[in-house]
VOBA-1610 file (N, C-alpha, C; in pm, whole numbers, padded with zeros to 5 digits, always signed):
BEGIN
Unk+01932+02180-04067Unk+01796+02163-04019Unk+01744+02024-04054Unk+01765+01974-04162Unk+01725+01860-04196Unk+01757+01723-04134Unk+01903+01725-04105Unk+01959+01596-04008Unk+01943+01617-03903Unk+01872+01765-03809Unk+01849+01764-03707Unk+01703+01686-03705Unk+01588+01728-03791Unk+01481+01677-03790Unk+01509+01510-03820Unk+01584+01444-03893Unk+01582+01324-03886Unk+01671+01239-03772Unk+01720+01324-03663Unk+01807+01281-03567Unk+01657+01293-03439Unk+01631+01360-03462Unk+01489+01363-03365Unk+01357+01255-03406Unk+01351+01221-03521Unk+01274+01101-03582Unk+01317+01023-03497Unk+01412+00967-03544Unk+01496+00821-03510Unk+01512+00814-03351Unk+01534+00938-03304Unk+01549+00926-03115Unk+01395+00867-03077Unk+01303+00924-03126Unk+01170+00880-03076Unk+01082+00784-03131Unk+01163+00706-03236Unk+01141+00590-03265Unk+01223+00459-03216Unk+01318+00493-03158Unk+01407+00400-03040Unk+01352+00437-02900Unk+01298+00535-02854Unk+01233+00549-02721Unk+01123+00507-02748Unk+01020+00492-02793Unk+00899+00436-02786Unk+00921+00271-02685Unk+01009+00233-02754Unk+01058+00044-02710Unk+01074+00033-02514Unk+01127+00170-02464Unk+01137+00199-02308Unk+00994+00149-02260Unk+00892+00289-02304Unk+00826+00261-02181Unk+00678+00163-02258Unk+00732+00114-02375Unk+00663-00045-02372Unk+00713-00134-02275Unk+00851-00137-02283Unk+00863-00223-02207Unk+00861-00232-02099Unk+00843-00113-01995Unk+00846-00110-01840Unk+00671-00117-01838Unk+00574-00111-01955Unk+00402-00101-01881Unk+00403-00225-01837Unk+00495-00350-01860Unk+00444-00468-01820Unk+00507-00542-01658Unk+00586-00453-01642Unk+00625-00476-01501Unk+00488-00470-01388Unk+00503-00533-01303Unk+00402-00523-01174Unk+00438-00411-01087Unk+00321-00305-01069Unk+00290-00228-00971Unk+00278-00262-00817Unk+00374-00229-00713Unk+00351-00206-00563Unk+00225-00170-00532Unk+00144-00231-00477Unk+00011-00192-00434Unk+00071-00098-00317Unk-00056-00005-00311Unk-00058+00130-00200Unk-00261+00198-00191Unk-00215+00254-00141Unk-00345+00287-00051Unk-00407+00375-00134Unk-00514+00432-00223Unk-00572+00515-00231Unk-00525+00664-00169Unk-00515+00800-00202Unk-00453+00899-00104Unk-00546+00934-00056Unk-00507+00970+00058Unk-00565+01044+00165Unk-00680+01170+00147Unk-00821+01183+00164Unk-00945+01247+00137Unk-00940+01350+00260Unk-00845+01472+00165Unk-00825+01596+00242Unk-00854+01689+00221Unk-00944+01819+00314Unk-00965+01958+00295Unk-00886+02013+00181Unk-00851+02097+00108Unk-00742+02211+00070Unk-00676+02237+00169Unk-00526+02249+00212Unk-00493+02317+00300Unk-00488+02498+00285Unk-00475+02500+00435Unk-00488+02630+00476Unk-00385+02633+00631Unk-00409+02751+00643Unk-00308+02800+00788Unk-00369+02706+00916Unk-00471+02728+00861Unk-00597+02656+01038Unk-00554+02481+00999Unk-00585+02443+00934Unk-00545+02295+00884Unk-00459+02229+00876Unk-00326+02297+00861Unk-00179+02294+00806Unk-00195+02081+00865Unk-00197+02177+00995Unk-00142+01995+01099Unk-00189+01875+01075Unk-00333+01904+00983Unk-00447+01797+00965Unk-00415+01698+00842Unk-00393+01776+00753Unk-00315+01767+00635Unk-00194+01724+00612Unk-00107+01746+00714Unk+00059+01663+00704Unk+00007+01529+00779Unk-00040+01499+00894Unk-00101+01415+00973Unk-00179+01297+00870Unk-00275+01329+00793Unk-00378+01247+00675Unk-00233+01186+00615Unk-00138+01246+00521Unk-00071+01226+00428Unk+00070+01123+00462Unk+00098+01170+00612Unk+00173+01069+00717Unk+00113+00938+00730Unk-00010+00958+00779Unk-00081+00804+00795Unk-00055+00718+00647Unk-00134+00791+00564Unk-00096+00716+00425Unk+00009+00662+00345Unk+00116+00760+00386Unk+00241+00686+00333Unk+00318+00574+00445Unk+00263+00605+00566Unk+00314+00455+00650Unk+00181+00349+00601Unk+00056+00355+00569Unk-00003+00241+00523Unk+00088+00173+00364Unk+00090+00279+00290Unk+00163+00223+00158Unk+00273+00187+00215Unk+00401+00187+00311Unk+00468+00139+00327Unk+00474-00029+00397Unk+00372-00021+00493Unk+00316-00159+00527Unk+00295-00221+00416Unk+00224-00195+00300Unk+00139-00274+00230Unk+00289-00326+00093Unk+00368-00192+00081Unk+00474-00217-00014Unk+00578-00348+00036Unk+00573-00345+00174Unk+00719-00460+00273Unk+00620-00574+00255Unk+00469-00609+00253Unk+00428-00714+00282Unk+00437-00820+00082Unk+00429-00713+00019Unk+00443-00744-00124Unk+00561-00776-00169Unk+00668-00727-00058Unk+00814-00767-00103Unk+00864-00711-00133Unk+00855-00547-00162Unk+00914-00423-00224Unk+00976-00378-00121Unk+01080-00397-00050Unk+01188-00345+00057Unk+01226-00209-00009Unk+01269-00208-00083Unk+01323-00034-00160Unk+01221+00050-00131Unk+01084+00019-00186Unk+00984+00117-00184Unk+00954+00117-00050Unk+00883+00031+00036Unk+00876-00001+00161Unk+00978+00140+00221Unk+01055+00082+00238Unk+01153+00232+00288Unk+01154+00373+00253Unk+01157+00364+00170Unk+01097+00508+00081Unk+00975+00595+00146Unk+00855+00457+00137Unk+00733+00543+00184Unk+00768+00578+00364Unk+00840+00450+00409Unk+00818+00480+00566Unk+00931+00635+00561Unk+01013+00669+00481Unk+01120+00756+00535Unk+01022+00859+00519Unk+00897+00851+00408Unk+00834+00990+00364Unk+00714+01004+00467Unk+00682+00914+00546Unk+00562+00886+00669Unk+00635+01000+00797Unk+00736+01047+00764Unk+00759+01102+00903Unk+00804+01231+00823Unk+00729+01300+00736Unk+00784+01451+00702Unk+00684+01515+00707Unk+00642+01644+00655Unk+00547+01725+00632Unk+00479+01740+00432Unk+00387+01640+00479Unk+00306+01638+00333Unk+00218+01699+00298Unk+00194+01775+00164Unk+00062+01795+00134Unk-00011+01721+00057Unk+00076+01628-00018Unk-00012+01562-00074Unk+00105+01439-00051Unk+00050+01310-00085Unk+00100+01165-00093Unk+00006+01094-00206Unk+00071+01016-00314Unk+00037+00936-00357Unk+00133+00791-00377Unk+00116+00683-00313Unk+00211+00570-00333Unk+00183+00479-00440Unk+00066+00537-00502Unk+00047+00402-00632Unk+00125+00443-00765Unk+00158+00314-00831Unk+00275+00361-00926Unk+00423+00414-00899Unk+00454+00513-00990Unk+00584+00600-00977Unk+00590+00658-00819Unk+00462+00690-00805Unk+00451+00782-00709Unk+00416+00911-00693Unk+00343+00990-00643Unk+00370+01175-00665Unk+00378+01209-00465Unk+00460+01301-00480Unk+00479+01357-00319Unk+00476+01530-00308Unk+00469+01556-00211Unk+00421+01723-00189Unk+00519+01705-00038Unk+00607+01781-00057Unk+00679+01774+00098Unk+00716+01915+00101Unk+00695+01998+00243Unk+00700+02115+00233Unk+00844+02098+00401Unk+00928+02160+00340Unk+01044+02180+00426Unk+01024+02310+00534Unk+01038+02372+00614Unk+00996+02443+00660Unk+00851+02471+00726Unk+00847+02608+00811Unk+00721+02621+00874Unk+00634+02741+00727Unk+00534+02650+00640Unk+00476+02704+00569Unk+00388+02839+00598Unk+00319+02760+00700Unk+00204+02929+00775Unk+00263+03013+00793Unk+00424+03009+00823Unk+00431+03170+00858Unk+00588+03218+00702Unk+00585+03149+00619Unk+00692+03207+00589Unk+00660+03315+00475Unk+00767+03376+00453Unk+00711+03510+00312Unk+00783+03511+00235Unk+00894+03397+00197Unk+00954+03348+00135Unk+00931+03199+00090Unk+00860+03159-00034Unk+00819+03009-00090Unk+00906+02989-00197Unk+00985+02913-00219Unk+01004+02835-00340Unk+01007+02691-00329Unk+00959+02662-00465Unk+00883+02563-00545Unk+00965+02470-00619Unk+01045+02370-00620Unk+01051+02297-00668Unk+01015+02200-00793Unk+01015+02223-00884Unk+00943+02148-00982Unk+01064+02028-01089Unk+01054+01887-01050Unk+01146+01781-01129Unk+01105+01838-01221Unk+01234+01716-01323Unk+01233+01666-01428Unk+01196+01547-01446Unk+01283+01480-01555Unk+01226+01324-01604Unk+01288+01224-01475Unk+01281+01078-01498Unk+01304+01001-01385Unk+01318+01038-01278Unk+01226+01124-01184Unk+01188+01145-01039Unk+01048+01070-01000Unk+00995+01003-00908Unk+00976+00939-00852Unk+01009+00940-00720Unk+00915+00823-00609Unk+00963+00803-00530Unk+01046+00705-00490Unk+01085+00620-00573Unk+01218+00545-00582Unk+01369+00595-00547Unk+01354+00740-00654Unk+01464+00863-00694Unk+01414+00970-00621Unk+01308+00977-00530Unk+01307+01115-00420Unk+01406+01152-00348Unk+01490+01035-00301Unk+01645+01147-00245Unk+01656+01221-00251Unk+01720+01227-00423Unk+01851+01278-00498Unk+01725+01392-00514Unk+01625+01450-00559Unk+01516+01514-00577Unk+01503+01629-00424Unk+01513+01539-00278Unk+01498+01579-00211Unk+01615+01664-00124Unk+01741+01622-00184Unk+01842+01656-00114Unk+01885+01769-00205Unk+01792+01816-00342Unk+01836+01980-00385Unk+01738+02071-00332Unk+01613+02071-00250Unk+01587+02121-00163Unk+01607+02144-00040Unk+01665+02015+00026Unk+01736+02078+00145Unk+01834+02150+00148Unk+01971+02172-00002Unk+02051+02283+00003Unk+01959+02393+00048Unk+01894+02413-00077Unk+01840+02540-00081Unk+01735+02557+00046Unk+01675+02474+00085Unk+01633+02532+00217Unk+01751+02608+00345Unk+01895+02513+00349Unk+01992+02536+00452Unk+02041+02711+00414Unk+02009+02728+00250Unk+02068+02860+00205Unk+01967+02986+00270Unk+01858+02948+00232Unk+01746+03065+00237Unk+01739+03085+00422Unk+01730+03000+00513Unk+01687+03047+00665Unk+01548+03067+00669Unk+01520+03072+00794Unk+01399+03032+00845Unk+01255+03107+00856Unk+01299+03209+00772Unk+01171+03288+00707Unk+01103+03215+00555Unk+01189+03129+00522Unk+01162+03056+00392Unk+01073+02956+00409Unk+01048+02864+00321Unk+00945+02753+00319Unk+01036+02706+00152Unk+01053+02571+00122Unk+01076+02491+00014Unk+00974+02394+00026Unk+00909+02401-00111Unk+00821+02275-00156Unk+00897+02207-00224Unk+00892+02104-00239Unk+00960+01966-00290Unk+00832+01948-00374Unk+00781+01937-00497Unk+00676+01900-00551Unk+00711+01794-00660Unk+00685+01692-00644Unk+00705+01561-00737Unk+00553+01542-00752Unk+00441+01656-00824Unk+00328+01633-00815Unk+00293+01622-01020Unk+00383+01508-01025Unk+00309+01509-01175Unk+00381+01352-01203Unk+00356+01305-01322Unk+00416+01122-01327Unk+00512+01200-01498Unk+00674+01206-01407Unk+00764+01261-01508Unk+00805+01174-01608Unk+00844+01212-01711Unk+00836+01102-01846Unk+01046+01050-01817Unk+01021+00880-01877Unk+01189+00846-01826Unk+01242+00945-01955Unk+01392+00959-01869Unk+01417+01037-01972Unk+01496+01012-02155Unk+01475+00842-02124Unk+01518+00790-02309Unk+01363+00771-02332Unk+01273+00830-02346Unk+01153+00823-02402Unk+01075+00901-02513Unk+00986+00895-02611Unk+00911+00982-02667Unk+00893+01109-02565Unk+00805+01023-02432Unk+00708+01171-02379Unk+00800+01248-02308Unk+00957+01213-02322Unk+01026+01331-02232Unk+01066+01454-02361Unk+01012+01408-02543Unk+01012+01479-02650Unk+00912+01574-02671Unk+00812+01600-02625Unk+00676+01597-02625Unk+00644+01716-02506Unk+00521+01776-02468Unk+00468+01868-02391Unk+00345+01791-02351Unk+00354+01647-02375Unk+00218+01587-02334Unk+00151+01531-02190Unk+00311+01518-02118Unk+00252+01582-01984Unk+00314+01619-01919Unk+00358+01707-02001Unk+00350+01896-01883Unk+00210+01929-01887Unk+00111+01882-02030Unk+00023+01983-02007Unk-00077+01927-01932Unk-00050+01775-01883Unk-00123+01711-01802Unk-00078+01759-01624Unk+00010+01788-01680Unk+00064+01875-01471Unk+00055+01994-01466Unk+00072+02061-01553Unk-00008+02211-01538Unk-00118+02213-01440Unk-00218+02188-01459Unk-00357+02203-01379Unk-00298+02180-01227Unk-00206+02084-01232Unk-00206+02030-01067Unk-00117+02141-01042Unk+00014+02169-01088Unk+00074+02296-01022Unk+00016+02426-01031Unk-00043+02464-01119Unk-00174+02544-01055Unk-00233+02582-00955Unk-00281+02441-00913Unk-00337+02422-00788Unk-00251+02407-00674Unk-00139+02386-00686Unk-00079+02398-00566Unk-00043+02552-00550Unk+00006+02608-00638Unk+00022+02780-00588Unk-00130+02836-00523Unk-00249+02835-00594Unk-00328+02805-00507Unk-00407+02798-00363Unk-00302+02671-00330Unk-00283+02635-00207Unk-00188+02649-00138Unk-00100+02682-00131Unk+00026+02801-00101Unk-00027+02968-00079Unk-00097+02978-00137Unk-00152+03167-00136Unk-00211+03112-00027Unk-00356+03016-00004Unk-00404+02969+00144Unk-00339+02974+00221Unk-00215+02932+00266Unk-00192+02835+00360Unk-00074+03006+00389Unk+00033+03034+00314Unk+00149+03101+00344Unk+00078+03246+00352Unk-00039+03322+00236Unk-00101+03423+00282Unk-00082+03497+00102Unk-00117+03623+00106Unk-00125+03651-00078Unk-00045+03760-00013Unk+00054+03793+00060Unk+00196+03861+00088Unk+00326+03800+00068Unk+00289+03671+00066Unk+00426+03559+00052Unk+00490+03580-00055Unk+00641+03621-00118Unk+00655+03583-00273Unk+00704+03442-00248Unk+00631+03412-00414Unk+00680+03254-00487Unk+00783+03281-00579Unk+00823+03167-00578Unk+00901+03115-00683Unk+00896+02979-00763Unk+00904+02993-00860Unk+00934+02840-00924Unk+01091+02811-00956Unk+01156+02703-00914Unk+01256+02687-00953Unk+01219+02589-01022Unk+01264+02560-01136Unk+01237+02423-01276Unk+01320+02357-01352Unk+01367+02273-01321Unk+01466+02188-01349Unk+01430+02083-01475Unk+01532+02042-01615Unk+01523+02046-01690Unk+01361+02035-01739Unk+01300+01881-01779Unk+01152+01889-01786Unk+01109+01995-01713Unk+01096+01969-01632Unk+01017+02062-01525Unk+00987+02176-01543Unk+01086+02204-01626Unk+01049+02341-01719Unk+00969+02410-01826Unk+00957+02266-01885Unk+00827+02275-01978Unk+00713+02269-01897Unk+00706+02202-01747Unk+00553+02191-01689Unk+00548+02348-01630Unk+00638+02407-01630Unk+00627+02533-01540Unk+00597+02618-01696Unk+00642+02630-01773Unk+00584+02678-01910Unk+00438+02689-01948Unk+00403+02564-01900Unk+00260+02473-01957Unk+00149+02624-01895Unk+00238+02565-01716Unk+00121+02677-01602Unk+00169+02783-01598Unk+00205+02858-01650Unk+00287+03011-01636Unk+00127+03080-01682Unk+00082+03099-01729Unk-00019+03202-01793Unk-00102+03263-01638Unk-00114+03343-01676Unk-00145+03417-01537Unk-00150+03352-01368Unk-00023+03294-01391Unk+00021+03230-01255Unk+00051+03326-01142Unk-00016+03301-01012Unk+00031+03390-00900Unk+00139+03401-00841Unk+00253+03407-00923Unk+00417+03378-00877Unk+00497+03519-00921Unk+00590+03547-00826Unk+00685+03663-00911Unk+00808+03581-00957Unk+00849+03464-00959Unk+01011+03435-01056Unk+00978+03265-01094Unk+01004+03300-01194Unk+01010+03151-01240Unk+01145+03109-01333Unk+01224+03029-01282Unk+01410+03029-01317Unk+01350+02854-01356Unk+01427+02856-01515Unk+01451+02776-01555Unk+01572+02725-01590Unk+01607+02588-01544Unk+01728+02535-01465Unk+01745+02412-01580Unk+01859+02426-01689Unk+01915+02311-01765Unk+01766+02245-01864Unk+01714+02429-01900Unk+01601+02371-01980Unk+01581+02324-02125Unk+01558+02176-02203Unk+01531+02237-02328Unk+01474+02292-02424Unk+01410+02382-02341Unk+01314+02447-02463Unk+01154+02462-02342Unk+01105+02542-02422Unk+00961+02588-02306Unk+00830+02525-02402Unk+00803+02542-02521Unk+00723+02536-02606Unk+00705+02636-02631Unk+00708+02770-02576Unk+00752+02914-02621Unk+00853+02973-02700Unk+00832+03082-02826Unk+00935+03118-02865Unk+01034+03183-02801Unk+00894+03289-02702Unk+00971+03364-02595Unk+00928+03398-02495Unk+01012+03418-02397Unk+00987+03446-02236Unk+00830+03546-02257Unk+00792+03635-02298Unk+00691+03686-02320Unk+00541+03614-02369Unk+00585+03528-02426Unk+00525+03419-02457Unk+00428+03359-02380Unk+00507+03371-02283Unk+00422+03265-02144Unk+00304+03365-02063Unk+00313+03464-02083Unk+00193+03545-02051Unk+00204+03538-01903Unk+00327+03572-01823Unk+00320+03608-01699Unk+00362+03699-01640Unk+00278+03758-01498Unk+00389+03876-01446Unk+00520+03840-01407Unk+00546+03717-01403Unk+00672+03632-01328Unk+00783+03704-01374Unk+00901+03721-01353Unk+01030+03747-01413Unk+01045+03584-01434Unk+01120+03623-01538Unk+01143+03436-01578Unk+01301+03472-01632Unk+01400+03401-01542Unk+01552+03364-01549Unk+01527+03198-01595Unk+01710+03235-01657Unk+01744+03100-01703Unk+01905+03086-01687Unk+01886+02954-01673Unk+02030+02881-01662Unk+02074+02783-01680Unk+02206+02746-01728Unk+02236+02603-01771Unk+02390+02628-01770Unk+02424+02505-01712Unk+02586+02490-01615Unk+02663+02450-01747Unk+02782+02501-01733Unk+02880+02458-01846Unk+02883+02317-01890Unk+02869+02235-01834Unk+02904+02104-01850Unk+02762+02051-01857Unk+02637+02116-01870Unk+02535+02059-01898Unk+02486+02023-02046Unk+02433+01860-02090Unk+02462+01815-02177Unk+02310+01862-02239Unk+02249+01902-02188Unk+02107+01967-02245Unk+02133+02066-02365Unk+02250+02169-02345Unk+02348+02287-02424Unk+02368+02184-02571Unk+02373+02045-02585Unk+02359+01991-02719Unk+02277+01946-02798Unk+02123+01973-02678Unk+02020+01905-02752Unk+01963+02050-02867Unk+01899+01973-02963Unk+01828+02057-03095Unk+01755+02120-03030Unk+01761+02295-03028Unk+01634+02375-02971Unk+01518+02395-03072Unk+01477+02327-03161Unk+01357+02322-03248Unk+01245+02278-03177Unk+01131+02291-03252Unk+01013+02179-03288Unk+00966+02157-03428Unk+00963+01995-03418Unk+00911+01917-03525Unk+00754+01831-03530Unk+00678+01884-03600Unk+00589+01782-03670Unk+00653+01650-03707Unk+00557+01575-03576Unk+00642+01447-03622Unk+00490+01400-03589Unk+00439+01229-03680Unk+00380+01141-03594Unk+00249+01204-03556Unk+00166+01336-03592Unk+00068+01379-03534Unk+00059+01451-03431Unk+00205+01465-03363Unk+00261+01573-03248Unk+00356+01633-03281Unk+00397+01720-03172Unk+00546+01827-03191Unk+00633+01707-03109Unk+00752+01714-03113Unk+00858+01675-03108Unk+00944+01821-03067Unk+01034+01838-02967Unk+01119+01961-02919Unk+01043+02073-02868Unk+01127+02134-02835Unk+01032+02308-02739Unk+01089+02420-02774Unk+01151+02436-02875Unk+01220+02523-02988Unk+01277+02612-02877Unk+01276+02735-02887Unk+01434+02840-02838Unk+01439+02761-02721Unk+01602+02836-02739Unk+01691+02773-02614Unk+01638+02932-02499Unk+01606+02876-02395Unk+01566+02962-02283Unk+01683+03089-02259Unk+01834+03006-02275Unk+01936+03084-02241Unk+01999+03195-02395Unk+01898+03159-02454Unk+01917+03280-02578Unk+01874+03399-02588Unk+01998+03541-02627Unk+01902+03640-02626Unk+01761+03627-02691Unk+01732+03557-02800Unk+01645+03544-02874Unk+01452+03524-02772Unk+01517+03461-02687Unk+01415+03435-02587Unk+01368+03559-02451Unk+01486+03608-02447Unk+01465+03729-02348Unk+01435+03718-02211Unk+01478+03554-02160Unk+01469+03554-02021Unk+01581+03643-01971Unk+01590+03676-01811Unk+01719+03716-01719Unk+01777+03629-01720Unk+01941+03577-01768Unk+02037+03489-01765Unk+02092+03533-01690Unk+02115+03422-01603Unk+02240+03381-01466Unk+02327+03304-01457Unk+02420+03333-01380Unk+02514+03223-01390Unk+02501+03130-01359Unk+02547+02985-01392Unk+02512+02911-01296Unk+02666+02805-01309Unk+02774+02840-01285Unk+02926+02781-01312Unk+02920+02699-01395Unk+03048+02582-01383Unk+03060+02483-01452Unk+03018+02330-01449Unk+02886+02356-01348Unk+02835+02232-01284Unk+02754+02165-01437Unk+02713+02052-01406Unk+02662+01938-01536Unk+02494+01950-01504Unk+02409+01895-01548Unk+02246+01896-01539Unk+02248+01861-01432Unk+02284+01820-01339Unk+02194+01741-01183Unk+02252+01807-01048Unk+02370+01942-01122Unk+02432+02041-01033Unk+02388+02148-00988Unk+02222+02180-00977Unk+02212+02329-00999Unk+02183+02391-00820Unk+02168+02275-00772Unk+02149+02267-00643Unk+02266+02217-00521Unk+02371+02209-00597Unk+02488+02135-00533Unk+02576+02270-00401Unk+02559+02205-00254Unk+02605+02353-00180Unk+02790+02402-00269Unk+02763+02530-00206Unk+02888+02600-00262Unk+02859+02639-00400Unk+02787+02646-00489Unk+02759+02628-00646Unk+02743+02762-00601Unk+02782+02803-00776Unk+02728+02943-00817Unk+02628+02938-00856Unk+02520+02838-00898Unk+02388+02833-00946Unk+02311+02837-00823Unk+02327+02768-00744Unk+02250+02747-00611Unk+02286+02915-00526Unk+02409+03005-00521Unk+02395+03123-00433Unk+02292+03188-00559Unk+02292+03226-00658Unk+02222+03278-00760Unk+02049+03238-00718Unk+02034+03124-00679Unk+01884+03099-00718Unk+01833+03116-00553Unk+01893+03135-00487Unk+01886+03166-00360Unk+01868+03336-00322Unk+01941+03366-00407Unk+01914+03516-00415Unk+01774+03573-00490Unk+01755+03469-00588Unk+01610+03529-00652Unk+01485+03493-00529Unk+01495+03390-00452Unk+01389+03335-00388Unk+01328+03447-00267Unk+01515+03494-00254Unk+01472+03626-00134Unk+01435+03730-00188Unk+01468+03769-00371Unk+01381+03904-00427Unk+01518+03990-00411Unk+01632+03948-00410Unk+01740+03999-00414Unk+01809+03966-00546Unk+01742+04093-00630Unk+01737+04054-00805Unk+01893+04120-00845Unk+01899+04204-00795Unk+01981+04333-00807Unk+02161+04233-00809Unk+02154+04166-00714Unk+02276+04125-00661Unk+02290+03940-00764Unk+02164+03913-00819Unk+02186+03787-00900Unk+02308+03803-01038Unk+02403+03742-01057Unk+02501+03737-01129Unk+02476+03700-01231Unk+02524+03729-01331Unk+02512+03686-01536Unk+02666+03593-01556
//
């Protein structure tokens, strides 16, 4: 216990030096976001339309500043279905795959650390598996709606903002019950961080499954913990290097440091699934045993999910 607590000191006293040093880089100017209703079923079109315009203005404004990478980025995200867009900074995006109004099948998406819209691809292309898996009664949100901590940093040690994205994923289930109907089931799928922000908002969240994917730790001792009706599964791929991090928390510095039990412990009492021998950034990879598994929870086909 002791060299674990001083192996966790020393990590977050060498990450501090990261994101000093990236505050001094220059920001891509972008547009203010788009001043939109809540969506709903009647609105849906108004709302992808607002959030389109805006990310082709941030893309104009990113090519004229000289940012070709970003520039591209925003124009590739100007032609999808948004609920929300923000281009200043990292970025935050809301992209909903599918026809939302009518589906009765939602899952949710929630990153981890270094996502962005720089890194929205690789972000975006584990929702389109899982959209190609589920069929066309489904709906996938892509939600990059929080500013994720890099991941050699203090705040990817920390719950300090998950508990700053809580409120916003909140609000997007929310706005999902609007828009899809309060018959739809949700899901959260939560990928490593992402798991602590889905932790943060679990307390009487309007969702039935929340699967945590290569998590370390919730800030909960235990799945009960989180105070939801949700079924809450967990998983982490053989070759995922998360399986070595310390499942503690430490008083460190005036904060906690770690998110103590490991999710995939009986000790915690989530539903464990399989999820093969894929590494942290596999859980969505087609053909995977993690991806038919989490595909099966989204349809409520609990019975047939594998251990």
């Amino acid at each position: 216990m002791r060299w674990r607590r001083s192996a966790l000191a020393v990590l977050v006293a060498c990450a501090v030096a990261v994101p000093l040093a990236g505050a001094a880089r220059p920001q891509v100017p972008a547009p203010s976001p788009a001043v939109v209703a809540g969506p709903s079923a009647a609105n849906l079109d108004a709302v992808y339309a607002a959030n389109r315009a805006n990310a082709e203005e941030a893309a104009r404004m990113a090519a004229e500043y000289g940012d070709r990478r970003r520039a591209g980025a925003d124009r590739a995200l100007a032609g999808r279905q948004l609920l929300d867009f923000d281009g200043r900074g990292a970025g935050l995006v809301t992209e909903v795959l599918g026809d939302l109004a009518h589906a009765d099948r939602v899952a949710v998406l929630v990153p981890g650390s270094d996502t962005g819209i720089d890194t929205y691809g690789r972000f975006r292309a584990a929702a389109l598996a899982l959209h190609e898996r589920l069929g066309t009664r489904a709906a996938v949100v892509a939600w990059l709606g929080y500013e994720t901590p890099a991941t050699v940093s203090a705040t990817a040690a920390t719950t300090d903002r998950a508990e700053e994205a809580a409120p916003e994923l909140r609000r997007l289930v929310g706005d999902l019950r609007d828009v899809a109907g309060p018959g739809a089931r949700i899901s959260l799928l939560c990928h490593s961080y992402g798991s602590v922000v889905c932790a943060e908002a679990a307390d009487g969240l309007d969702v039935d499954d929340i699967a945590l994917l290569g998590s370390p730790g919730t800030g909960s001792d235990t799945a009960a913990g989180l105070r939801t009706r949700a079924r809450i599964w967990a998983a982490r791929g053989a070759d995922d290097w998360v399986g070595n991090v310390p499942h503690l928390s430490v008083g460190l510095l005036g904060t906690t440091v770690g998110f103590g039990t490991d999710p995939v412990s009986p000790a915690f009492g989530a539903r464990v699934f399989a999820a093969g021998d894929g590494g942290h950034s596999d859980y969505f990879d087609p053909g995977s045993t993690s991806l038919a598994n989490l595909t099966r929870i989204v349809l409520g086909e609990t019975r047939a999910v594998t251990s």
